[in-house]
ChimeraX commands (.cxc) that place a marker at each C-alpha (Angstrom):
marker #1 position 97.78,69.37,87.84 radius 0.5
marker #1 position 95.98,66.15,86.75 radius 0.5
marker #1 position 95.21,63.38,88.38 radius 0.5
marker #1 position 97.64,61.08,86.72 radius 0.5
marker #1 position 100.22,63.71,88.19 radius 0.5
marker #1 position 102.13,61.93,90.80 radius 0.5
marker #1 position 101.60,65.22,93.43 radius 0.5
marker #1 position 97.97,65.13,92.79 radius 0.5
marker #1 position 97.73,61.94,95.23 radius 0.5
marker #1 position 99.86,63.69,98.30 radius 0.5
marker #1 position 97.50,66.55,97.60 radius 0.5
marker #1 position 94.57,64.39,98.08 radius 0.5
marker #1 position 95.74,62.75,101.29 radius 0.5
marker #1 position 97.43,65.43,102.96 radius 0.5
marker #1 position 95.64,69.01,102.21 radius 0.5
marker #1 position 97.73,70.77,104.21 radius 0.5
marker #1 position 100.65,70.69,101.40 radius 0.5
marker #1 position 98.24,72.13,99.18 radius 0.5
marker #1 position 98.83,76.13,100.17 radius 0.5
marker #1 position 102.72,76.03,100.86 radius 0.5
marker #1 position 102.80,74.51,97.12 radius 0.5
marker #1 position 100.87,77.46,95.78 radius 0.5
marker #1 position 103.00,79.87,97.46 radius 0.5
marker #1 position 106.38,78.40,96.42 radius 0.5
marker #1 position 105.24,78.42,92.70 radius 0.5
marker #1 position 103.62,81.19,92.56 radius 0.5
marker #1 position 105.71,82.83,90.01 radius 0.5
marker #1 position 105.31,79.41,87.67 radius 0.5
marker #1 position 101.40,78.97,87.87 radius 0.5
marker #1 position 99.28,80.41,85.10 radius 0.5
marker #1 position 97.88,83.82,85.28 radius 0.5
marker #1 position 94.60,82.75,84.50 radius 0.5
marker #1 position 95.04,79.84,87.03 radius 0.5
marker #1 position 95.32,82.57,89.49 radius 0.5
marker #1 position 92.83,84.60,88.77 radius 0.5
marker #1 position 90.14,81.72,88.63 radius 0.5
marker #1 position 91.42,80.42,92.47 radius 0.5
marker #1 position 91.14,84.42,93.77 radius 0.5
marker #1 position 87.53,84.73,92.18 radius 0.5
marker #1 position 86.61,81.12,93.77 radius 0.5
marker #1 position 87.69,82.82,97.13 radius 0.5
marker #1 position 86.12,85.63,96.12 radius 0.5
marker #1 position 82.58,83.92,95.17 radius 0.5
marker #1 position 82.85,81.34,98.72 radius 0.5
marker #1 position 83.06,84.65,100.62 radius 0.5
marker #1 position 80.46,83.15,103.11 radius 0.5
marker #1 position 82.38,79.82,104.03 radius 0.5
marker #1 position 85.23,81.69,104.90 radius 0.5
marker #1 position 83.00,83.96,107.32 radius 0.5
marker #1 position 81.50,81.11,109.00 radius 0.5
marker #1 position 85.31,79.17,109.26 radius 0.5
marker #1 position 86.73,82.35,110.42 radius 0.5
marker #1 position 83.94,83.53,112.86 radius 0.5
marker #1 position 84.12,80.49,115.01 radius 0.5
marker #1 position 87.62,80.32,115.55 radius 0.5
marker #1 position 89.73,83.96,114.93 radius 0.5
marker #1 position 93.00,82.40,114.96 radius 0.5
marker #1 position 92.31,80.75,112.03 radius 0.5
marker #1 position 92.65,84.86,110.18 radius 0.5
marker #1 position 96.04,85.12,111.14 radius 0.5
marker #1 position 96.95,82.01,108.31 radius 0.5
marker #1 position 94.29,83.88,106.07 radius 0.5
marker #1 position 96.10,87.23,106.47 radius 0.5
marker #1 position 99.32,85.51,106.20 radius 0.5
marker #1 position 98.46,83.53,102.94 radius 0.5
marker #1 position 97.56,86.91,101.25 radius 0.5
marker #1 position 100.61,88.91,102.42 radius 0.5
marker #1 position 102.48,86.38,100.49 radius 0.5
marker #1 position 100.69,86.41,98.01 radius 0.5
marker #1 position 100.59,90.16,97.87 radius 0.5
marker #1 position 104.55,89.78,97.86 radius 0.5
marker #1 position 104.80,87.64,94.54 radius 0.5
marker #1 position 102.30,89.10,92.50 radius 0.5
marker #1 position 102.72,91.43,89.84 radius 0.5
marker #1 position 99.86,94.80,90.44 radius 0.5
marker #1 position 99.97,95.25,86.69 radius 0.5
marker #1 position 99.00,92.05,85.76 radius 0.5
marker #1 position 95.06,91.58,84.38 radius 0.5
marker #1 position 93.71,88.56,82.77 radius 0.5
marker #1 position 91.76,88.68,79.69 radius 0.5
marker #1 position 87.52,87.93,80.63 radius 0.5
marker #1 position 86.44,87.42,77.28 radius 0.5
marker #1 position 87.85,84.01,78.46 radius 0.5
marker #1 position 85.27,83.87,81.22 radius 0.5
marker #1 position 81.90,84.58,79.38 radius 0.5
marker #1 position 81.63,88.05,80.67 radius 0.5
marker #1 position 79.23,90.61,78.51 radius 0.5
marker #1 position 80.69,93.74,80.08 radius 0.5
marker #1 position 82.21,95.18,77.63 radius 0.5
marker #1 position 84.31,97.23,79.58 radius 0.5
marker #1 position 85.47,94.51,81.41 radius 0.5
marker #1 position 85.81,92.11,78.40 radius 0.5
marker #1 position 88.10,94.96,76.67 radius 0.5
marker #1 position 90.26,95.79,79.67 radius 0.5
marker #1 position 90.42,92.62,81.49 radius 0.5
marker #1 position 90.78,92.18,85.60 radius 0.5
marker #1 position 93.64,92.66,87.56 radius 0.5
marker #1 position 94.79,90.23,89.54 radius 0.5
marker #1 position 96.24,92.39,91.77 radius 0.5
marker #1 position 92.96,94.31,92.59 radius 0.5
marker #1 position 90.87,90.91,93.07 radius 0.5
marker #1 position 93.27,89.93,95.44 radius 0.5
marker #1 position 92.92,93.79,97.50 radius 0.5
marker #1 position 89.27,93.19,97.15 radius 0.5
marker #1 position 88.72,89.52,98.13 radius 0.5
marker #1 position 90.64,90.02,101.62 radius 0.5
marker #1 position 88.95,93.26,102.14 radius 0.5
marker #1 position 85.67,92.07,101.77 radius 0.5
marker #1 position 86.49,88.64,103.99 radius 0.5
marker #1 position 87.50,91.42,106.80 radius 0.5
marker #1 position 84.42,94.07,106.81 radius 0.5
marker #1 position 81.58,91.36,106.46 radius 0.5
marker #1 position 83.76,89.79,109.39 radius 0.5
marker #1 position 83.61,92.74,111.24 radius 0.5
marker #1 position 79.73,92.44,110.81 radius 0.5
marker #1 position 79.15,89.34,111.90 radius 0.5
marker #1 position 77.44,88.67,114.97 radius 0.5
marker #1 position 80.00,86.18,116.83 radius 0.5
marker #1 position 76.96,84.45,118.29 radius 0.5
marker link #1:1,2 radius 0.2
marker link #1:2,3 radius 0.2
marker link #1:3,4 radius 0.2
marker link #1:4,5 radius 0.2
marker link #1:5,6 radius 0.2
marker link #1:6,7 radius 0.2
marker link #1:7,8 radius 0.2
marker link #1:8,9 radius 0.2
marker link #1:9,10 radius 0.2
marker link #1:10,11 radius 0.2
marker link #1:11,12 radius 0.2
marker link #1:12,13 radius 0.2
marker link #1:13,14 radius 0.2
marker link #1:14,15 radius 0.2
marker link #1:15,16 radius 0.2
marker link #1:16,17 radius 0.2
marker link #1:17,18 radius 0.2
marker link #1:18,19 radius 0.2
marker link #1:19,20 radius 0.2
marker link #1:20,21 radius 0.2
marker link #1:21,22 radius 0.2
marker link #1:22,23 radius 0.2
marker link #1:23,24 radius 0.2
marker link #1:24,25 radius 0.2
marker link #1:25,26 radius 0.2
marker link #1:26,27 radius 0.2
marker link #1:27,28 radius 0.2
marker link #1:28,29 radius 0.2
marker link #1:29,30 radius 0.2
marker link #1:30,31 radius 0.2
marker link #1:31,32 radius 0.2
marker link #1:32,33 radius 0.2
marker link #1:33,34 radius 0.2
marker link #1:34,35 radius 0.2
marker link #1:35,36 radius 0.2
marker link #1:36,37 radius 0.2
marker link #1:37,38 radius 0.2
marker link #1:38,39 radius 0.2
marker link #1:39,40 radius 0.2
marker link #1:40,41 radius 0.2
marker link #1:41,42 radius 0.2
marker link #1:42,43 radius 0.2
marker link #1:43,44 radius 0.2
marker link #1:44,45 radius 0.2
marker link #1:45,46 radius 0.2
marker link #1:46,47 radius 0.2
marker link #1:47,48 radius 0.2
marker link #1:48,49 radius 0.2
marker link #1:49,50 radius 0.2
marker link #1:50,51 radius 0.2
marker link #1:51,52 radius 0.2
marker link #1:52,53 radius 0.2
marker link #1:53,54 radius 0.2
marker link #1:54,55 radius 0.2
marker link #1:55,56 radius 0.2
marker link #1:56,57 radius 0.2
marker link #1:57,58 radius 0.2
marker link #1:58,59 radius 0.2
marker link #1:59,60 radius 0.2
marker link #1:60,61 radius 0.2
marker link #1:61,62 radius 0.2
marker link #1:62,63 radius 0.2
marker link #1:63,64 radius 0.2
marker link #1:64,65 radius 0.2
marker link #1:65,66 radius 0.2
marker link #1:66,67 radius 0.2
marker link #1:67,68 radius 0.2
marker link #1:68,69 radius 0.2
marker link #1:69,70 radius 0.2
marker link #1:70,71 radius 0.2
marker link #1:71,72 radius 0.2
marker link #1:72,73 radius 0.2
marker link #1:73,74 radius 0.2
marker link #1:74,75 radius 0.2
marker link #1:75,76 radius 0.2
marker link #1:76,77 radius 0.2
marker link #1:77,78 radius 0.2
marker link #1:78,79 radius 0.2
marker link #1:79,80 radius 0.2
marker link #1:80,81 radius 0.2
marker link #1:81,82 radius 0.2
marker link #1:82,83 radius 0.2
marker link #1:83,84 radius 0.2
marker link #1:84,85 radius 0.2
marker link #1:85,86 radius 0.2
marker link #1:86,87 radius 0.2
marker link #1:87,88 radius 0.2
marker link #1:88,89 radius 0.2
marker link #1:89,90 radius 0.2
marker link #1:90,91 radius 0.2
marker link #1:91,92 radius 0.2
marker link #1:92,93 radius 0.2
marker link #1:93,94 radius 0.2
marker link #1:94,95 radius 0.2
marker link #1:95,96 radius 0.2
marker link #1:96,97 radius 0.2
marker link #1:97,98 radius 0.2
marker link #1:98,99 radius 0.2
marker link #1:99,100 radius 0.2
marker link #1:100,101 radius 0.2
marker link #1:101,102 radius 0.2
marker link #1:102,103 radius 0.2
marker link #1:103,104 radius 0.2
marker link #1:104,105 radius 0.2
marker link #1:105,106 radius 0.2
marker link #1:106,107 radius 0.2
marker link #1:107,108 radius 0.2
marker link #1:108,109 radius 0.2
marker link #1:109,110 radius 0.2
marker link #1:110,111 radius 0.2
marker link #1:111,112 radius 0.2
marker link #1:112,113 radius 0.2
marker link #1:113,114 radius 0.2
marker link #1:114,115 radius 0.2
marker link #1:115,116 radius 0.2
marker link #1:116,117 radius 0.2
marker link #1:117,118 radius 0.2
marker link #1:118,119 radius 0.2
view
């Protein structure tokens, strides 16, 4: 979406629309769009632990978020990294699944979570 997009100003006043949008057109956005918002929630692991450790009610719309997410997405779907500058080659000649970033973006929220001292 660009910011000539008529949506693009809601978004900006009204954040809240943002995730039911995402979830409705799930199936429409980009692979690659995907992957790159999972991997941003994947690399601000430690805002998300400091939102979610001072108010717990706030992993219930987490959890929920990814179950729905979980629902619409396709486990066999990986997105190419020589797109992202990787030098693995492994990884540049296999790609990343979607799928599994998801799995391992809400798993990794929960256990350093569960570590966190709630003081």
């Amino acid at each position: 979406m660009s910011k000539s997009d008529p949506e693009y100003k809601n978004f900006k006043e009204a954040y809240d629309r943002i995730v039911p949008y995402f979830q409705d057109r799930f199936q429409y956005i980009a692979d690659d769009l995907i992957f790159e918002v999972f991997q941003e929630m994947n690399d601000r692991q430690p805002e998300f632990i400091n939102v979610l450790s001072k108010n717990m009610l706030d992993i219930c719309e987490l959890v929920r978020f990814f179950a729905k997410c979980f629902k619409k997405a396709n486990p066999v779907v990986t997105v190419s990294a020589q797109n992202k500058g990787e030098d693995d080659k492994t990884t540049r000649n296999s790609g990343r699944n979607i799928f599994n970033l998801m799995v391992e973006t809400l798993s990794q929220i929960g256990n350093k979570l569960l570590n966190t001292d709630p003081l």
